[in-house]
Biopython code that builds the backbone (N, CA, C, O; Angstrom):
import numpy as np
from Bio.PDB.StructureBuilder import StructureBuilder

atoms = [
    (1, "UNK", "N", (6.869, 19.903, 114.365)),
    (1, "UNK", "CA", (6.617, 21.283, 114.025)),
    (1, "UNK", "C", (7.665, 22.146, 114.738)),
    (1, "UNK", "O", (7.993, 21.966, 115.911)),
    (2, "UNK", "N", (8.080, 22.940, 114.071)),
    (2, "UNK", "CA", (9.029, 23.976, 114.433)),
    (2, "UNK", "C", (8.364, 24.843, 115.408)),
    (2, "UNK", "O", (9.267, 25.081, 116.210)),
    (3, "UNK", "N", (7.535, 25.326, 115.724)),
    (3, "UNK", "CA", (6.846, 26.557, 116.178)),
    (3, "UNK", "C", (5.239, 26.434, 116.186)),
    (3, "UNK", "O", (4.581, 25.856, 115.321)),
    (4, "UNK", "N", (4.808, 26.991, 117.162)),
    (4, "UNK", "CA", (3.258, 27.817, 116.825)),
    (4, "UNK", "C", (3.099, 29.336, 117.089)),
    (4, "UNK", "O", (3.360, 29.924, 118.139)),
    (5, "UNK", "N", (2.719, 29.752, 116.171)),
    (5, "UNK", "CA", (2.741, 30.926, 116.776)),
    (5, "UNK", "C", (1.391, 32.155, 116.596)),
    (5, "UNK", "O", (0.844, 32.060, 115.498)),
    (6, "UNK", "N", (0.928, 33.037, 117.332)),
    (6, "UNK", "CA", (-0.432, 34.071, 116.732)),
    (6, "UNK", "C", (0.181, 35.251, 117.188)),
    (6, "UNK", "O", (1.017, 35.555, 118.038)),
    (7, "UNK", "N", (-0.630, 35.914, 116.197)),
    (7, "UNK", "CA", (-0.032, 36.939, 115.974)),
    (7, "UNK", "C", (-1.333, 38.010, 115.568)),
    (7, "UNK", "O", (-2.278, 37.525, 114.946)),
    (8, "UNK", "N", (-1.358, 39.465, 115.934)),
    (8, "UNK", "CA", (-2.173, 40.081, 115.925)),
    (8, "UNK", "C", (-2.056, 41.169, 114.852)),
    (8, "UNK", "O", (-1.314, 42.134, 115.035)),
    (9, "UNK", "N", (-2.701, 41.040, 113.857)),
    (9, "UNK", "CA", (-2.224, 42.356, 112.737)),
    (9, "UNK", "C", (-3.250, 43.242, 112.674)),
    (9, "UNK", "O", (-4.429, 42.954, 112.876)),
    (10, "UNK", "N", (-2.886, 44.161, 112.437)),
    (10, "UNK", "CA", (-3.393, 45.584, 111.965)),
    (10, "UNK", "C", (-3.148, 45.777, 111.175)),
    (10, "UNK", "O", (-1.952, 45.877, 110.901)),
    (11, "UNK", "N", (-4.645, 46.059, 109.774)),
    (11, "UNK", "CA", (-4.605, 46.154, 108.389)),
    (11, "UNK", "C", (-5.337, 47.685, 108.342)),
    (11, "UNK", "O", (-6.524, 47.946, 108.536)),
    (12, "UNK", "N", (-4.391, 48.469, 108.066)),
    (12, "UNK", "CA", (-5.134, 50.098, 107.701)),
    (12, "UNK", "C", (-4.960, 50.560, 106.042)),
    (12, "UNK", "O", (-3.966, 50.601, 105.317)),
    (13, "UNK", "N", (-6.631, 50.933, 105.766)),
    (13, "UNK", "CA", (-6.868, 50.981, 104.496)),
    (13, "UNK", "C", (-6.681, 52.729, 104.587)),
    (13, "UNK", "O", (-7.032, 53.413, 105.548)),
    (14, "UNK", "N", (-6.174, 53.126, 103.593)),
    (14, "UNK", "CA", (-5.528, 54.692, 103.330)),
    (14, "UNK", "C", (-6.653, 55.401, 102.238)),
    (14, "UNK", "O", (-6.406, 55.119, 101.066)),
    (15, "UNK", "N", (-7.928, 56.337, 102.469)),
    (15, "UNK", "CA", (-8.186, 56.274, 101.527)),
    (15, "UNK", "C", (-7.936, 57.768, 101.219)),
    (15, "UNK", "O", (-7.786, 58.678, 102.034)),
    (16, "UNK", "N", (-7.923, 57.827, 99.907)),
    (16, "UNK", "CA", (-8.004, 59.065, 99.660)),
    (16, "UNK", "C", (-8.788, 59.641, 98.642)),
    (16, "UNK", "O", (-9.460, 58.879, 97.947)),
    (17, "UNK", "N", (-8.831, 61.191, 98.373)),
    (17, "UNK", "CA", (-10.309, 61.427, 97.786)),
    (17, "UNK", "C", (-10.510, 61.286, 96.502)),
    (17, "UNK", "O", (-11.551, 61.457, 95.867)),
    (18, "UNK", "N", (-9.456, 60.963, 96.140)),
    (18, "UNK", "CA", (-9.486, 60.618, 94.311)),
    (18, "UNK", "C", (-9.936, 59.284, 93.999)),
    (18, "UNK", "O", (-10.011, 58.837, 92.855)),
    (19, "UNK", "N", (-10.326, 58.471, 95.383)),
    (19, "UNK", "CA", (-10.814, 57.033, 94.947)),
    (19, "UNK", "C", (-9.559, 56.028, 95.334)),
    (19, "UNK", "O", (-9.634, 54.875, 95.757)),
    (20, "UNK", "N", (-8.342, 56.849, 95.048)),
    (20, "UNK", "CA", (-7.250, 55.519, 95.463)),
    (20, "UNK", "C", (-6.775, 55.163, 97.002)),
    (20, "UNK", "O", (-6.939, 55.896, 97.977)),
    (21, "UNK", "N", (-6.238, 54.052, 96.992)),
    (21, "UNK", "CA", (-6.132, 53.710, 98.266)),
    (21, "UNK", "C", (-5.219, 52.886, 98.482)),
    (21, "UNK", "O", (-4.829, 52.169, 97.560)),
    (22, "UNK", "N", (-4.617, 52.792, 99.875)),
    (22, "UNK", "CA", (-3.273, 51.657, 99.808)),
    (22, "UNK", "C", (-3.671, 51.345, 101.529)),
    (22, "UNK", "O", (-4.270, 51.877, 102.464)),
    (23, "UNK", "N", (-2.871, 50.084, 101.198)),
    (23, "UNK", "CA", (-3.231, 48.939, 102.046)),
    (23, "UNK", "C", (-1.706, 48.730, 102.863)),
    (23, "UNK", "O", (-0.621, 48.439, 102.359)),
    (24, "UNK", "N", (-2.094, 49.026, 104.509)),
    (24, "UNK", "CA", (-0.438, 48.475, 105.162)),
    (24, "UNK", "C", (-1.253, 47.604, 106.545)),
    (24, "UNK", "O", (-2.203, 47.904, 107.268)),
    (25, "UNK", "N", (-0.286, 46.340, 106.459)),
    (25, "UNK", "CA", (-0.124, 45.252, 107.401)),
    (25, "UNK", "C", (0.457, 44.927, 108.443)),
    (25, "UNK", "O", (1.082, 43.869, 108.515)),
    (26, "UNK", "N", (0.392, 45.497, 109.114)),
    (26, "UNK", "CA", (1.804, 45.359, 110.410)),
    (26, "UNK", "C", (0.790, 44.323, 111.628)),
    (26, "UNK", "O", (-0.407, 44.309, 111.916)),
    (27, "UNK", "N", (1.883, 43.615, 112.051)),
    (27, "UNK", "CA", (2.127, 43.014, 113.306)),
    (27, "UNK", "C", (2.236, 43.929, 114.616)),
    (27, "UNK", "O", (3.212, 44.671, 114.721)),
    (28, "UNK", "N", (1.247, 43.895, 115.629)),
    (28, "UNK", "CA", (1.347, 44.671, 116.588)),
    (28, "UNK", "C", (1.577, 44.117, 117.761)),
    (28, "UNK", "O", (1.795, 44.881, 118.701)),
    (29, "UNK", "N", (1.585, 42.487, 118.024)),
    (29, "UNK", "CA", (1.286, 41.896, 119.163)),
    (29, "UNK", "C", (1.460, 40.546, 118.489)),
    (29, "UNK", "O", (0.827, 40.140, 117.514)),
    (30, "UNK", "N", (2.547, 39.829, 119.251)),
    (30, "UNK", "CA", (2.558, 38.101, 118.581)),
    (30, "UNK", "C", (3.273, 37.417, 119.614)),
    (30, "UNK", "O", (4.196, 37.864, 120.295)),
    (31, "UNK", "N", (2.689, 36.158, 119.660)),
    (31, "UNK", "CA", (3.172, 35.038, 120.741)),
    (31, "UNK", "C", (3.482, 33.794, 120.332)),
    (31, "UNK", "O", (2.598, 33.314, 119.622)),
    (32, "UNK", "N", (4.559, 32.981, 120.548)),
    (32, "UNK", "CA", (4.899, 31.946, 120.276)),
    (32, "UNK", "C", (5.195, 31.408, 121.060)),
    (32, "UNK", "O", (5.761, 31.931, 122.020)),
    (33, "UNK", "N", (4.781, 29.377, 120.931)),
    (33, "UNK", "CA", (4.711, 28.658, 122.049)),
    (33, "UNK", "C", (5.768, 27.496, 121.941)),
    (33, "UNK", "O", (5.729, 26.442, 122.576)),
    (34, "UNK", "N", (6.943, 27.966, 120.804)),
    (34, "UNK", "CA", (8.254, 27.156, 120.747)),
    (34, "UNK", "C", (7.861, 25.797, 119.840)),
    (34, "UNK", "O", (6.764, 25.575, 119.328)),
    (35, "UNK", "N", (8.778, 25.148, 119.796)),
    (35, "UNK", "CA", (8.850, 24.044, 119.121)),
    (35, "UNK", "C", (7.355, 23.080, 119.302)),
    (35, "UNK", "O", (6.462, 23.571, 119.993)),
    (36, "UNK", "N", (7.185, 22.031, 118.808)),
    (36, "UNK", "CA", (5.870, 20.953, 118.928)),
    (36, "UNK", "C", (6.846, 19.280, 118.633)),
    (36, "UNK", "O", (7.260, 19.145, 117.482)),
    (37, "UNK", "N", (7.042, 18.568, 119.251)),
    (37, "UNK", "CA", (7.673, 17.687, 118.881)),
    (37, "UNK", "C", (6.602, 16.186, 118.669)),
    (37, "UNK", "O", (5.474, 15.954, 119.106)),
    (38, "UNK", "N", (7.343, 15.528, 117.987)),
    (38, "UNK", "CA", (6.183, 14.345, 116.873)),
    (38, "UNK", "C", (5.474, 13.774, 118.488)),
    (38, "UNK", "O", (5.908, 13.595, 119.626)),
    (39, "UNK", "N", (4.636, 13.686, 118.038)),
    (39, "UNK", "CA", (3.447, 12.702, 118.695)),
    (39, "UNK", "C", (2.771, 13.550, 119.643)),
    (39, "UNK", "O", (1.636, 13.197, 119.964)),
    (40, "UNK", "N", (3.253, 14.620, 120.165)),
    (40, "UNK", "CA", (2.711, 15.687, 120.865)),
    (40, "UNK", "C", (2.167, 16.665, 120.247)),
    (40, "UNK", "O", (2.257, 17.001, 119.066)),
    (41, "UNK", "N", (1.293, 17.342, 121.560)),
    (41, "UNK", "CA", (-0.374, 18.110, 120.979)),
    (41, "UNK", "C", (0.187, 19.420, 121.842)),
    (41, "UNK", "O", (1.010, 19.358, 122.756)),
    (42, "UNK", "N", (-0.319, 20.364, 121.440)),
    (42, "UNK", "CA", (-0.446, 22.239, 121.888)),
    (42, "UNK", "C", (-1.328, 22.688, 121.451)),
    (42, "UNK", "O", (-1.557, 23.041, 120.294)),
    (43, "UNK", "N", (-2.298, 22.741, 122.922)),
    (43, "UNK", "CA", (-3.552, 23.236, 123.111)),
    (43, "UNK", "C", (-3.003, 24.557, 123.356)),
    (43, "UNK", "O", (-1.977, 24.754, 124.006)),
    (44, "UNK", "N", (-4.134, 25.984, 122.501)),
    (44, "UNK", "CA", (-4.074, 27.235, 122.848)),
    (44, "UNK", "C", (-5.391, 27.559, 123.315)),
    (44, "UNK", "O", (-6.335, 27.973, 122.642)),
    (45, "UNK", "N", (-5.334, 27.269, 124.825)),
    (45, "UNK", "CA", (-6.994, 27.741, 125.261)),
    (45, "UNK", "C", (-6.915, 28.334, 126.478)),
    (45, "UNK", "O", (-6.529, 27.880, 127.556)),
    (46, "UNK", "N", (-7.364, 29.502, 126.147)),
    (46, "UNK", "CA", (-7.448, 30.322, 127.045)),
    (46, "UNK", "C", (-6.108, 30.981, 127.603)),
    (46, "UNK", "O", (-6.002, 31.207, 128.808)),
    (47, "UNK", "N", (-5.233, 31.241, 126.832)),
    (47, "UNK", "CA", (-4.117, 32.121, 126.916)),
    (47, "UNK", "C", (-4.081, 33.581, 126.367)),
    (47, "UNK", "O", (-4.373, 33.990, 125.243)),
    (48, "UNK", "N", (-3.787, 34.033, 127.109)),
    (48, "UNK", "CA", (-4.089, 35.524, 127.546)),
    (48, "UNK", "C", (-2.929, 36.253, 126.470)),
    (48, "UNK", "O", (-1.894, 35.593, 126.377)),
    (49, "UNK", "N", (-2.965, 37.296, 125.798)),
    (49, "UNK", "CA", (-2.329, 37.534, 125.075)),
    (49, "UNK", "C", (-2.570, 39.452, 125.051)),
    (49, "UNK", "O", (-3.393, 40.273, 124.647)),
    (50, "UNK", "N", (-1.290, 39.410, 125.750)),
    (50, "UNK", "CA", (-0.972, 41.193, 125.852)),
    (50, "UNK", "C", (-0.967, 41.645, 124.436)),
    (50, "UNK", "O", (-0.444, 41.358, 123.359)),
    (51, "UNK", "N", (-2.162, 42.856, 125.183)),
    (51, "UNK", "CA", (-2.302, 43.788, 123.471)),
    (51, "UNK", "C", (-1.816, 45.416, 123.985)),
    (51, "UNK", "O", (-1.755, 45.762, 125.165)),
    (52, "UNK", "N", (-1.552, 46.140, 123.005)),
    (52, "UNK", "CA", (-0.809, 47.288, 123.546)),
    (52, "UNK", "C", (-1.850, 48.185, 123.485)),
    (52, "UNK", "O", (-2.871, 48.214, 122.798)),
    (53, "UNK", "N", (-1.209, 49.220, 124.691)),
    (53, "UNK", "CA", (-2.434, 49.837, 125.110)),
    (53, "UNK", "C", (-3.196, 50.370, 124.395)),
    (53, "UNK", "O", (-4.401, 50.119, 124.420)),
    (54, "UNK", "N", (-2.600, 51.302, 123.528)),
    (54, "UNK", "CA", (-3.060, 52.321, 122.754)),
    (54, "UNK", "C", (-3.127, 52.123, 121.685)),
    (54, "UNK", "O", (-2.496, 52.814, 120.885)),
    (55, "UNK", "N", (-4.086, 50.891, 121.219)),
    (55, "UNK", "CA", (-4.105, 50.818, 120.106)),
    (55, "UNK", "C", (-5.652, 51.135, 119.620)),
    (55, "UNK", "O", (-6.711, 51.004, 120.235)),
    (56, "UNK", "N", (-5.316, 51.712, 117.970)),
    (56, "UNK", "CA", (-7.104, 53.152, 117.959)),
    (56, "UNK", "C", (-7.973, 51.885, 117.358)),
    (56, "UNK", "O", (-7.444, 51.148, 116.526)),
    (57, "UNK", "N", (-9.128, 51.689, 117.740)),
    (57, "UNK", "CA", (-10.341, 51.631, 117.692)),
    (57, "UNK", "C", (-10.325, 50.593, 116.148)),
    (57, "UNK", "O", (-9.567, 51.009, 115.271)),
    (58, "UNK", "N", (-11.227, 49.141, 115.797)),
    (58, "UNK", "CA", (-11.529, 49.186, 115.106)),
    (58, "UNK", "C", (-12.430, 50.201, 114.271)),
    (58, "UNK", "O", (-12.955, 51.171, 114.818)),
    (59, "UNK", "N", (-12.592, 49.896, 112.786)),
    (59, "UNK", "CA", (-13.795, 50.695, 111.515)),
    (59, "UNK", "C", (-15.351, 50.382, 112.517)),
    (59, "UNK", "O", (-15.948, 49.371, 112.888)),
    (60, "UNK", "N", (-15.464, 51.244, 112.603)),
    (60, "UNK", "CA", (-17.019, 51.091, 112.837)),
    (60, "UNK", "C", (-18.281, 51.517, 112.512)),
    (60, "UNK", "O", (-19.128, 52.136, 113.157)),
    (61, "UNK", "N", (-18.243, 50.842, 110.803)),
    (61, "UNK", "CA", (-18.604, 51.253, 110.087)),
    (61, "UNK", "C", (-19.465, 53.093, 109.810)),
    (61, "UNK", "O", (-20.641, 53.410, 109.627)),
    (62, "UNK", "N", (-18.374, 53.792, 109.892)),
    (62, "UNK", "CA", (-18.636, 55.318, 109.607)),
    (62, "UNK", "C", (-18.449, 55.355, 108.023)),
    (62, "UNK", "O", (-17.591, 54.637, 107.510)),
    (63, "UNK", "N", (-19.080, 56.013, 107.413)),
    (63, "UNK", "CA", (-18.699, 56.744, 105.939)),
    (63, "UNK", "C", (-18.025, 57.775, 105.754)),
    (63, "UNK", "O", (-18.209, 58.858, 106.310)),
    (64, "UNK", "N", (-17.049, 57.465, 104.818)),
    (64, "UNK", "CA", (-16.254, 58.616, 103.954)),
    (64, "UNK", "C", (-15.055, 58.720, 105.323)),
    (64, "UNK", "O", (-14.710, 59.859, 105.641)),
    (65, "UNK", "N", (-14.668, 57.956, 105.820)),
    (65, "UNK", "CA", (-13.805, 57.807, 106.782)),
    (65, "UNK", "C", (-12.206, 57.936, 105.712)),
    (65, "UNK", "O", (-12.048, 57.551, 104.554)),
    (66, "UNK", "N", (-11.414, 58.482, 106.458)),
    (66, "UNK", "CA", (-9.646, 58.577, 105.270)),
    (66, "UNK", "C", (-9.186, 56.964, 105.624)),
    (66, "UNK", "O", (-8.892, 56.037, 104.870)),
    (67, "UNK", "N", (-9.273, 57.072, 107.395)),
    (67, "UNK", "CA", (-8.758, 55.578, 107.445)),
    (67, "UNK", "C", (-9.140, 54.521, 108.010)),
    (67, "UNK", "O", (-9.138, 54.609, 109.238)),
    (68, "UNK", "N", (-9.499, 53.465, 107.558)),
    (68, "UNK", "CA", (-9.988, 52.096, 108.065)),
    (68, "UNK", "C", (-9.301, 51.332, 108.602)),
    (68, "UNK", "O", (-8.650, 50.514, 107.952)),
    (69, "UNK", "N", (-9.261, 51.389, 109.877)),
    (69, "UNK", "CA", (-8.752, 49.926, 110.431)),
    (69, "UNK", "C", (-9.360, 49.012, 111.202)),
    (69, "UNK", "O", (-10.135, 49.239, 112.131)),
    (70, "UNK", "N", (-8.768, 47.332, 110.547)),
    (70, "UNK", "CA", (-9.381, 46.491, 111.006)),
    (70, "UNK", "C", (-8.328, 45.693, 111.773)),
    (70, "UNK", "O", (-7.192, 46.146, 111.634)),
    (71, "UNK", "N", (-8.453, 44.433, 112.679)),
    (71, "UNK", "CA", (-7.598, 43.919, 113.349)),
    (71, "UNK", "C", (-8.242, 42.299, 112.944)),
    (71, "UNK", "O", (-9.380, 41.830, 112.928)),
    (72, "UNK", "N", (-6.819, 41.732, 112.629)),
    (72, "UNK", "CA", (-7.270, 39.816, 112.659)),
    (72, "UNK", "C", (-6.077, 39.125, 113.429)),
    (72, "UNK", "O", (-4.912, 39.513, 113.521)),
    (73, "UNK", "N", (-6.630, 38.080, 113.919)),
    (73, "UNK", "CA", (-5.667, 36.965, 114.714)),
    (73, "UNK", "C", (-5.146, 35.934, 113.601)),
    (73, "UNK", "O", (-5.926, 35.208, 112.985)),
    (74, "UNK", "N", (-3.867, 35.935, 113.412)),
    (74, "UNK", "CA", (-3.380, 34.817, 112.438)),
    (74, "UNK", "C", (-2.411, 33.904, 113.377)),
    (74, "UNK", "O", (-1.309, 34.152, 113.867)),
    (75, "UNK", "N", (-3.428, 32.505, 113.454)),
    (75, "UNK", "CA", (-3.228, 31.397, 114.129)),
    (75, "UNK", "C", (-1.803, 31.084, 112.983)),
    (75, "UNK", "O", (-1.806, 31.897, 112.058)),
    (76, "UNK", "N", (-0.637, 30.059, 112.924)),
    (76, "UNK", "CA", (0.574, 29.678, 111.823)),
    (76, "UNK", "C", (0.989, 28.725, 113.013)),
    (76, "UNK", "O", (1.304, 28.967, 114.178)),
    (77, "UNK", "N", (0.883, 27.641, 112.346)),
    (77, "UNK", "CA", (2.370, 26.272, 112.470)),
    (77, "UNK", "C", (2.981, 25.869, 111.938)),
    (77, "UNK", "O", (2.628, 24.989, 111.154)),
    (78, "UNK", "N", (4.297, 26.279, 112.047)),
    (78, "UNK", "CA", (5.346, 25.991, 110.615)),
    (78, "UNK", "C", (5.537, 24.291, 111.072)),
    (78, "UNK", "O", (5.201, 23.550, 111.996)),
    (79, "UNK", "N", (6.143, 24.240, 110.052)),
    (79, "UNK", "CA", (6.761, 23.055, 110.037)),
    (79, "UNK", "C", (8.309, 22.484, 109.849)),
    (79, "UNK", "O", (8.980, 22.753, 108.853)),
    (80, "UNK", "N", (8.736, 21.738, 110.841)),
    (80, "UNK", "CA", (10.229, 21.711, 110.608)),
    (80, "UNK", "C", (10.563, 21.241, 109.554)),
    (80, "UNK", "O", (11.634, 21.797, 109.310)),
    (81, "UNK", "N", (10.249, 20.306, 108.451)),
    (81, "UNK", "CA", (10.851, 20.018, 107.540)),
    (81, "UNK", "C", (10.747, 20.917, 106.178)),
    (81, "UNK", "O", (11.213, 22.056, 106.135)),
    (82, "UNK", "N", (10.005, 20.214, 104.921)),
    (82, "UNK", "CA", (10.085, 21.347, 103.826)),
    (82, "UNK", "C", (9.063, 21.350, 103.494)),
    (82, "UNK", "O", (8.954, 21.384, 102.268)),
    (83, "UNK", "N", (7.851, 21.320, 104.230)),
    (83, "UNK", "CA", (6.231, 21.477, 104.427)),
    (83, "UNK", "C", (5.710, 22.748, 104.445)),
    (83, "UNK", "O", (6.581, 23.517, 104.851)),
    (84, "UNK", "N", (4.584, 23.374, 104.163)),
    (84, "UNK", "CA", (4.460, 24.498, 104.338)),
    (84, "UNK", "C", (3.305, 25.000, 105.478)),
    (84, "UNK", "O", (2.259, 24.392, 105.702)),
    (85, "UNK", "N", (3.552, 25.715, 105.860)),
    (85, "UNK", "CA", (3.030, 26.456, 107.281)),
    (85, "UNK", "C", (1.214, 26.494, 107.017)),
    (85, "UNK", "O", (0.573, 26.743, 105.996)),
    (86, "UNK", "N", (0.813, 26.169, 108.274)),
    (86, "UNK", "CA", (-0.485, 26.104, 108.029)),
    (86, "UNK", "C", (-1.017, 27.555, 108.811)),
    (86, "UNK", "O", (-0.674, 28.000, 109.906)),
    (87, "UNK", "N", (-1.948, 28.081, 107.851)),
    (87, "UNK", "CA", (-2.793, 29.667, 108.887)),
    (87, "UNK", "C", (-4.080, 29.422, 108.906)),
    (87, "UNK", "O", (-4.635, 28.816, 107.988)),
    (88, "UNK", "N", (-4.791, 29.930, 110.110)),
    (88, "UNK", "CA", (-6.091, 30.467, 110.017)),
    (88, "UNK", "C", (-5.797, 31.734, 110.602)),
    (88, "UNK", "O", (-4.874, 32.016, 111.367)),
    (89, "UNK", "N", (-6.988, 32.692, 109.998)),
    (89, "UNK", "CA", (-6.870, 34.081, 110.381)),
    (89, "UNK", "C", (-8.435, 33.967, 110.490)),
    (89, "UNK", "O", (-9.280, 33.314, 109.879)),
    (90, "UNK", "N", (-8.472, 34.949, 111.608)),
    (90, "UNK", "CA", (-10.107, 35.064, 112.201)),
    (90, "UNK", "C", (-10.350, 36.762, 112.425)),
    (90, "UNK", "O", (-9.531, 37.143, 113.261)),
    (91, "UNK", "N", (-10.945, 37.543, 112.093)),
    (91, "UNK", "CA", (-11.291, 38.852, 111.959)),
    (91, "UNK", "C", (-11.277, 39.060, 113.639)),
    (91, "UNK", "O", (-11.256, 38.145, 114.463)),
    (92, "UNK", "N", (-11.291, 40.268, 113.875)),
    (92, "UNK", "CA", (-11.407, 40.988, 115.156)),
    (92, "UNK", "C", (-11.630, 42.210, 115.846)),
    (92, "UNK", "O", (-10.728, 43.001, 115.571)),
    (93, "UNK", "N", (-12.503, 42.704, 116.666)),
    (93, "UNK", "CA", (-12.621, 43.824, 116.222)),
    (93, "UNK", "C", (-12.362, 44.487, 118.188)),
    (93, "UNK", "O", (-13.025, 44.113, 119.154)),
    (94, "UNK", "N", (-11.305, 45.425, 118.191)),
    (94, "UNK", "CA", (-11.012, 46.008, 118.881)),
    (94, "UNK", "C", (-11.467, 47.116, 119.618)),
    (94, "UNK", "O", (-10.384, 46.922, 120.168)),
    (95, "UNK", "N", (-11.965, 48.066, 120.176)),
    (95, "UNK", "CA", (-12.525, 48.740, 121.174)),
    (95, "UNK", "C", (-11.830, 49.655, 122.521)),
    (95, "UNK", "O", (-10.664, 49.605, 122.912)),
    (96, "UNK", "N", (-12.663, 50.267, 122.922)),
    (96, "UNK", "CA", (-12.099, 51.291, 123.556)),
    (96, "UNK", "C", (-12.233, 51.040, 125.302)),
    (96, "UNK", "O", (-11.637, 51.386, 126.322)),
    (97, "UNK", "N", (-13.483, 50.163, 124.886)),
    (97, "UNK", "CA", (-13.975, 49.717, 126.360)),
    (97, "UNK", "C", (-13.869, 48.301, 126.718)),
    (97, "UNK", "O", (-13.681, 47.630, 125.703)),
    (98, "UNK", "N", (-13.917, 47.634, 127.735)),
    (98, "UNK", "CA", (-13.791, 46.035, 128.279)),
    (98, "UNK", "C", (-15.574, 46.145, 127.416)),
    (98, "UNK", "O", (-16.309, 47.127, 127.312)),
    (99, "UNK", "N", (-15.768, 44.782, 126.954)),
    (99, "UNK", "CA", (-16.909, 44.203, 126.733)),
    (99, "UNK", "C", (-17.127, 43.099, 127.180)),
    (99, "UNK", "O", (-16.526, 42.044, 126.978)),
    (100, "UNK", "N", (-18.467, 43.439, 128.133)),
    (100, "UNK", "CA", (-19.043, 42.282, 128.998)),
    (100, "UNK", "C", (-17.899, 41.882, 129.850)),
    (100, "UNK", "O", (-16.846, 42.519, 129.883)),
    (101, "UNK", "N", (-18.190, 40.542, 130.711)),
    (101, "UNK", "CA", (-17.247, 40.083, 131.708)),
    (101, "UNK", "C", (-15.928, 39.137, 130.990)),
    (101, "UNK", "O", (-15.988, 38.222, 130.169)),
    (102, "UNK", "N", (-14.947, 39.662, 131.552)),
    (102, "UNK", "CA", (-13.549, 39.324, 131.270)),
    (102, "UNK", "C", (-13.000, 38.359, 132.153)),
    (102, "UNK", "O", (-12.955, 38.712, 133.332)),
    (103, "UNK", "N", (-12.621, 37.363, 131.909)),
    (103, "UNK", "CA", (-11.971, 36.722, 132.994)),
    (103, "UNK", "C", (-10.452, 36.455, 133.039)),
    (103, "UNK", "O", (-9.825, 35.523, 133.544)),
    (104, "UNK", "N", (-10.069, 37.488, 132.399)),
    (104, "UNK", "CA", (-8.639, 37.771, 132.023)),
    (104, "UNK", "C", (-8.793, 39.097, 132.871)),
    (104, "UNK", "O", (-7.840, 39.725, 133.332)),
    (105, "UNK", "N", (-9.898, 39.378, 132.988)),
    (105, "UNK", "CA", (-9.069, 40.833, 134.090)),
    (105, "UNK", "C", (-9.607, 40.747, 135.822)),
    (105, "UNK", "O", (-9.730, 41.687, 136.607)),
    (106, "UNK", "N", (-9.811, 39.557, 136.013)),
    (106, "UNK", "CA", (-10.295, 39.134, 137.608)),
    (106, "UNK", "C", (-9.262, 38.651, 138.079)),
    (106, "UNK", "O", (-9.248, 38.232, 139.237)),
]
sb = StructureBuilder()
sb.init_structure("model")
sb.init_model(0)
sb.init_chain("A")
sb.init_seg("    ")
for serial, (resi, resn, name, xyz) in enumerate(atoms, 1):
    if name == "N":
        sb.init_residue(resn, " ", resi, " ")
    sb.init_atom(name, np.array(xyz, "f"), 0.0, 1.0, " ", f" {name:<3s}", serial, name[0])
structure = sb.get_structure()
């Protein structure tokens, strides 16, 4: 494998009052752990992954809101040859405050 890498996106839904709406994807935060070579394993547990400070608040669920944003982790391992990259993406939801005990901040 060429790479592993996660990556943190921010998906903000645009709405507006006529019903239409547009959709933007950006990358705000991503880490990669370099190459994976044959017969070897890369465990991602418990690696700490800088998020920027100021970033606003997941949707929490309010109505008639203009803009929605949500945040997901997209796990990707490419592959060195002509294979195609494997993803999982797992939803996430971001906040203003530490929740519960952290052991990333002791």
């Amino acid at each position: 494998m060429s790479s592993s890498v996660v990556k943190l996106k921010q998906i903000a839904i645009f709405n507006a009052s006529d019903g239409h709406s547009e959709i933007s994807v950006k990358t705000v935060a991503k880490m990669d752990q370099g190459k994976i070579d044959p017969g070897e394993v890369e465990i991602w547990n418990r690696v700490p992954m800088l998020i920027p400070e100021f970033l606003p608040p997941s949707y929490l669920g309010r109505k008639g809101i203009i803009i929605d944003l949500t945040y997901s982790l997209l796990f990707e391992v490419k592959p060195s040859g002509m294979g195609r990259s494997l993803q999982s993406q797992i939803p996430i939801m971001i906040g203003t405050k530490p929740y519960g005990n952290n052991p990333f901040l002791n």
